[in-house]
N, C-alpha and C positions, 0 to 999 in steps of 0.2 A: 520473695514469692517462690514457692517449690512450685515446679512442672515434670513433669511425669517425660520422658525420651521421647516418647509416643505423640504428646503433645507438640514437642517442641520441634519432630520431625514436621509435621503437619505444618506448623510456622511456616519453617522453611521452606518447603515444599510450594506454599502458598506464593510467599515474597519471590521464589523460583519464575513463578507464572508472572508474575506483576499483577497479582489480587492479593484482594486483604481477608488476613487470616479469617477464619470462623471463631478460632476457640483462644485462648492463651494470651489475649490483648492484655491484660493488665503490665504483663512481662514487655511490651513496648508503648505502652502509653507516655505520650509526652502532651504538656500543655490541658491537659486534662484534670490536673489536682481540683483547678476553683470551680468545678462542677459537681465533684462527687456530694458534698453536704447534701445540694441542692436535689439531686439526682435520687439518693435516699431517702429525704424527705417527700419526695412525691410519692415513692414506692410503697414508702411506711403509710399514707395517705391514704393511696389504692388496696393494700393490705386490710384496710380499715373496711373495706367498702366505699368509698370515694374514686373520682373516675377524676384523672388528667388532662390536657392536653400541651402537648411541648411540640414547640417550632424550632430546627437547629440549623442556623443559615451559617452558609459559610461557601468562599469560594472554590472552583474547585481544586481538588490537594489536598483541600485542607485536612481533610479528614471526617468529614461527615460520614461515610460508612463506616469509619473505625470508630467514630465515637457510638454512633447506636450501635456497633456490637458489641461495644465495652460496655455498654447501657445493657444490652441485653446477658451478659457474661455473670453482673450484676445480682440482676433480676433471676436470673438462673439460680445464683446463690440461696437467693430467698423461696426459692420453690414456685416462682411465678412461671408458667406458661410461656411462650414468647413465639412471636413470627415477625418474617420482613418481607414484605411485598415491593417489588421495584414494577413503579409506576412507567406504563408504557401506552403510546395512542394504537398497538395492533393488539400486546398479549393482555396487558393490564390497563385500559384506559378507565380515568378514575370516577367519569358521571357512569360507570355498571357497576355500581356496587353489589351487585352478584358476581361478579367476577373478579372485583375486590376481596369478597368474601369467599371462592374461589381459591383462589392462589392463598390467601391467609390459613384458608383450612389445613392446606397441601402441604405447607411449610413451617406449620405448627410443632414448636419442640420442647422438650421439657428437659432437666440436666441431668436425665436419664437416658432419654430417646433424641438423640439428635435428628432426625428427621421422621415425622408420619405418626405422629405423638396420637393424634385424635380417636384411634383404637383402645389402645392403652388408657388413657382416660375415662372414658365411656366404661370399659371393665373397670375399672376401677369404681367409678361411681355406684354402679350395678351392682358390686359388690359391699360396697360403703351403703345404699341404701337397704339392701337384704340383713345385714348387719343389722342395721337400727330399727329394720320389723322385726328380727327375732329378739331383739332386747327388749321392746316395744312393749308386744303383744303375744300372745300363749298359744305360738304357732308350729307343729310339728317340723321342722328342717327337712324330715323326709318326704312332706307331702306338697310336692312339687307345684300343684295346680292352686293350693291353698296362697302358697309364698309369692306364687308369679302375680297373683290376685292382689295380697296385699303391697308389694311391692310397684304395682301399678297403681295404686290409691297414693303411695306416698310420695309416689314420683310425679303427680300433676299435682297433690299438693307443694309438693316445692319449687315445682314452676310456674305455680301460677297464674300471672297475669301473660306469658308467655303463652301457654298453649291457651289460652282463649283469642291473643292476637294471630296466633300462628296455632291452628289444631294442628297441621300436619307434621307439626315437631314431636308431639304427643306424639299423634299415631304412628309414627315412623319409628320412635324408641319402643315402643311397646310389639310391635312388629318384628322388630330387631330382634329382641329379647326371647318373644315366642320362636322364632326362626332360630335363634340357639337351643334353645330347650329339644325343638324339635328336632336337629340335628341339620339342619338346612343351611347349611354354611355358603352356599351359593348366593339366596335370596340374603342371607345376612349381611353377605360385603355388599349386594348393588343396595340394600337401603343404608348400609353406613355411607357409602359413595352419595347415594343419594341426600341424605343429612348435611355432608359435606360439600357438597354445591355441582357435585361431579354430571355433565349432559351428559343425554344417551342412556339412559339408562332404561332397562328393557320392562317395556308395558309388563312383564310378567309380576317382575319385583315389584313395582306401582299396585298391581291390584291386589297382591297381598298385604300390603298396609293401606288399602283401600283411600289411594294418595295421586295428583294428577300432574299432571306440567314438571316444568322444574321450578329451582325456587326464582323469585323476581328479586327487583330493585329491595322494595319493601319489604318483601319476608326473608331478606338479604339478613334487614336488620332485626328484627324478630328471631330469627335465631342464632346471631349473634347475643344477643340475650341472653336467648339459650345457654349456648357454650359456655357463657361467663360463669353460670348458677351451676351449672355442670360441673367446672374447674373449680369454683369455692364449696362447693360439695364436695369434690373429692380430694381434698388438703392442697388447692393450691391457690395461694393469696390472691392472681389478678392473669392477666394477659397482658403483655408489652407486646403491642401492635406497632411497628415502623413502615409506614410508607414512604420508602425512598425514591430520590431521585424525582422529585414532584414536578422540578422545573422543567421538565420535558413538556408539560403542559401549556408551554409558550409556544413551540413547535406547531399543534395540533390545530387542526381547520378549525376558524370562529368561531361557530356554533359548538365544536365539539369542548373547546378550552371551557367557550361558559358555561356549559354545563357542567361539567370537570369542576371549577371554581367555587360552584351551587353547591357542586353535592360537599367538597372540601367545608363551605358554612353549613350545612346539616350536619354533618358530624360533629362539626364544633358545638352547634347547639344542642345536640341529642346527647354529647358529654357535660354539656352543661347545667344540659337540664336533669342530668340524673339518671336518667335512663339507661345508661349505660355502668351500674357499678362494678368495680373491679377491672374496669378498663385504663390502660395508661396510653395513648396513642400520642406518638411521635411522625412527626413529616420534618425532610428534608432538603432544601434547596438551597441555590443562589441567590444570593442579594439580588439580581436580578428581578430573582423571578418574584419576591417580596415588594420591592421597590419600581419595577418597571410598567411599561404601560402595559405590557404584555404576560402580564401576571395578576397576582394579587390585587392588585388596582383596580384590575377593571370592573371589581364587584365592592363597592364600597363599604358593604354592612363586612367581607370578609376584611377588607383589609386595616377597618375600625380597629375588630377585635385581634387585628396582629401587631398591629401597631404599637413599635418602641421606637424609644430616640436614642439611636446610637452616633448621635453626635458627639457625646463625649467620649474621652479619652477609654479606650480601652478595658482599661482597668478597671474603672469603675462600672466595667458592667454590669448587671444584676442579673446573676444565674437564676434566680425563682422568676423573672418574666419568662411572658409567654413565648417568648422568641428570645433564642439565646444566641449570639457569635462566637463562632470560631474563628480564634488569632489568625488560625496557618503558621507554617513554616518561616524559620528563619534560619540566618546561618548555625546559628549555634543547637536550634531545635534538632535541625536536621542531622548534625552531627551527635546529636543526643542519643537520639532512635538511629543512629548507624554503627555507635559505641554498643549500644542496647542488644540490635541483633550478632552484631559481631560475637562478644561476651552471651548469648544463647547458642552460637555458632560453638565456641569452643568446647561447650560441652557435651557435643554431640557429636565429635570428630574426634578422631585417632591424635592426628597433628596440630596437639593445641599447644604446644610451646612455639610452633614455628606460626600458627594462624595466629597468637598473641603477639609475636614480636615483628612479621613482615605487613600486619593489616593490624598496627598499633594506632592511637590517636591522630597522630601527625597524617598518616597517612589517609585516613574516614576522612580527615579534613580535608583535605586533598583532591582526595576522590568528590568528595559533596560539591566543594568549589567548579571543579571539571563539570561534572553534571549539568550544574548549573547553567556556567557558560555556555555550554550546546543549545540550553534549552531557554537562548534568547536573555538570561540573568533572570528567569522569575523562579525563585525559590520557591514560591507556592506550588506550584505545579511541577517540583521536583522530585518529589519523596519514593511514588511508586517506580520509575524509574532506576531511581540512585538507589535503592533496597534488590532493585532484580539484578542489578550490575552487579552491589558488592557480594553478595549469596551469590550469583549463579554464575560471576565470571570473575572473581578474585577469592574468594572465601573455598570455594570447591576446587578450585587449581591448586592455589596452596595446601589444601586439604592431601591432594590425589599426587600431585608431584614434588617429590624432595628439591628439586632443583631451579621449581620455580618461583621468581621473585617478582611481583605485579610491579615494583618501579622500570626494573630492565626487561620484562617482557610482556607488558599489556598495556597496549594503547587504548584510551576509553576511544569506541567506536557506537555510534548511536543511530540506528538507521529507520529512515519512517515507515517503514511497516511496522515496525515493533512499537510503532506511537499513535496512540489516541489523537484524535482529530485538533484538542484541542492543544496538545503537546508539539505536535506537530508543525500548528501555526505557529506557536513560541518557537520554536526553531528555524523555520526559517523567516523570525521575525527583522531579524537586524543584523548585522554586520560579525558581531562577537560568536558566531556560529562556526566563522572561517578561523576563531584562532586554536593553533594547535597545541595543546598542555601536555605535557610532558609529565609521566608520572613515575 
């Protein structure tokens, strides 16, 4: 796979922090192969006009954010749309689906626009629909008032059953529209803002597309609709929608979870029932939160339709259910993806004979092992970790100093500020904390 310097700085950069990259995953995917079939096939599905939904459990480590953004990386290829919302009970809790819809708008990108795509779109479309009036029908291109007229007839024909469930999606593009012509660029970002789910927006803008409130629960979805008719109008196959991090859900006061839970089976059934084409929507959590009483369970019609037996063996799991596992990390994974970044390391560095020959195999093994051991022996919960170490405290020393050699001068040091809550507790879970590895 060719990457671009630019890209691969980014990587790094990322692993630097101990997050996971945005863009360049397919260059460290591991454990990932027996999904792709599965993965394309839904896309090619939604492409169709068919709408998905995928559940991707996995402990954490495992790699749940890396896999929906290899999913999303994917999807980018194919011209799909894409956003990810991390599910939270203050910024994103998930029974407001307006504020689901929200942050999905905000975050919307295309393998064009990496972030704030939904402008871009909309021109586009607006421009794709003017296009197919003047191929149409026998309309002057100069007479402005004629084209805005018919291009507003063609654009609630194509939305249809949209703006009769939702007029204010109607009135708001066409609003928009005259607010360009007119030269009103002001009034044209608060109703794009406003479209996109954005509060506060000032009575002024509102009463020029003669439009009230903001949007609710229900016209959440209504013009999610929208968007989708929007995005296959203007050449792109579908929206990959990921809400991450779902099991936070278990956190959240009673009443807040079950409704949280509710709206998680309305979306199921609103994808199932069609109503959503060109939608591919992914959620992501712990087996916990799948299997506990404090999750998925407590709604029985949800946990019906998520329901697999991953009683057997691994491998035989079946990537086309609707819930799928992730392995996680093992010894040898880990050392996979640290061989992986190493060899992207070297090509982005001055001193790649000397970052090939002192941060060689032997030595990733090494270091993973170390890791490990700190963090209580659970290789699942190693990865982000053991990638910020060797990038930002082995990989850039050898990089920056001729004289230094990570066996004779870098003791792994692992201290808990620098640790997630739940890395943390693997640490100082048992005894194998206190022994000291020599590297």
């Amino acid at each position: 796979m060719s990457i671009s310097q630019q890209r691969r700085q980014d990587i790094l950069d990322a692993l630097r922090r101990g997050t996971v990259p945005q863009y360049g995953l397919d260059a460290l995917a591991v454990g990932l192969q027996s999904f792709e079939k599965s993965f394309d096939e839904d896309l090619e599905k939604v492409a169709r006009g068919g709408a998905v939904f995928k559940a991707i459990r996995g402990e954490y480590g495992s790699g749940k954010t890396f896999a929906s953004r290899w999913l999303r990386e994917r999807a980018h290829k194919l011209g799909f749309a894409c956003t990810e919302v991390q599910i939270s009970e203050t910024e994103t809790p998930l029974h407001r689906l307006e504020t689901v819809y929200r942050r999905l708008m905000e975050r919307l990108t295309t393998s064009d626009t990496p972030s704030g795509a939904f402008r871009n779109i909309i021109e586009s479309w607006f421009y794709t629909l003017e296009e197919d009036v003047l191929a149409q029908q026998d309309i002057d291109p100069e007479d402005v008032d004629a084209l805005v007229d018919a291009t507003d007839a063609l654009m609630e024909k194509r939305l249809g059953e949209v703006v009769r469930s939702a007029p204010a999606f109607g009135l708001t593009l066409r609003a928009y529209r005259r607010a360009l012509v007119e030269g009103n660029d002001e009034i044209a970002d608060g109703l794009l803002a406003w479209m996109a789910g954005q509060p506060n927006i000032s009575a002024a803008v509102k009463r020029y597309a003669k439009i009230k409130g903001d949007i609710d629960h229900f016209g959440a979805l209504s013009f999610l609709q929208g968007v989708l008719i929007i995005l296959k109008d203007s050449g792109h196959p579908g929206l990959l929608l990921v809400l991450d991090e779902v099991e936070t859900l278990q956190r959240m006061r009673g009443d807040v979870r079950d409704k949280s839970l509710n709206a998680l089976r309305q979306l199921m059934d609103e994808v199932d029932s069609g109503r959503f084409p060109g939608l591919y929507l992914v959620i992501t959590g712990t087996p916990a939160f799948y299997d506990g009483p404090m999750g998925v369970q407590r709604l029985a019609p949800l946990a019906q339709r998520l329901s697999v037996d991953f009683a057997t063996n691994s491998k035989f799991d079946n990537p086309r259910a609707v819930q799928i596992r992730l392995k996680g990390f093992d010894q040898q994974s880990l050392e996979e993806v640290g061989r992986k970044v190493r060899d992207l390391y070297i090509l982005n560095c001055d001193a790649r004979e000397r970052v090939s020959s002192l941060a060689n195999d032997t030595y990733i093994a090494d270091l993973a092992k170390a890791v490990t051991g700190n963090l209580g022996g659970k290789i699942g919960i190693t990865p982000r970790i053991f990638l910020k170490k060797l990038v930002g405290e082995v990989l850039d020393r050898i990089d920056q100093f001729e004289d230094f050699s990570p066996r004779e001068h870098y003791m792994l040091t692992i201290s808990d500020t620098e640790l997630t809550d739940v890395e943390r507790a693997a640490k100082s879970a048992g005894s194998v904390d206190e022994i000291e590895l020599d590297l």
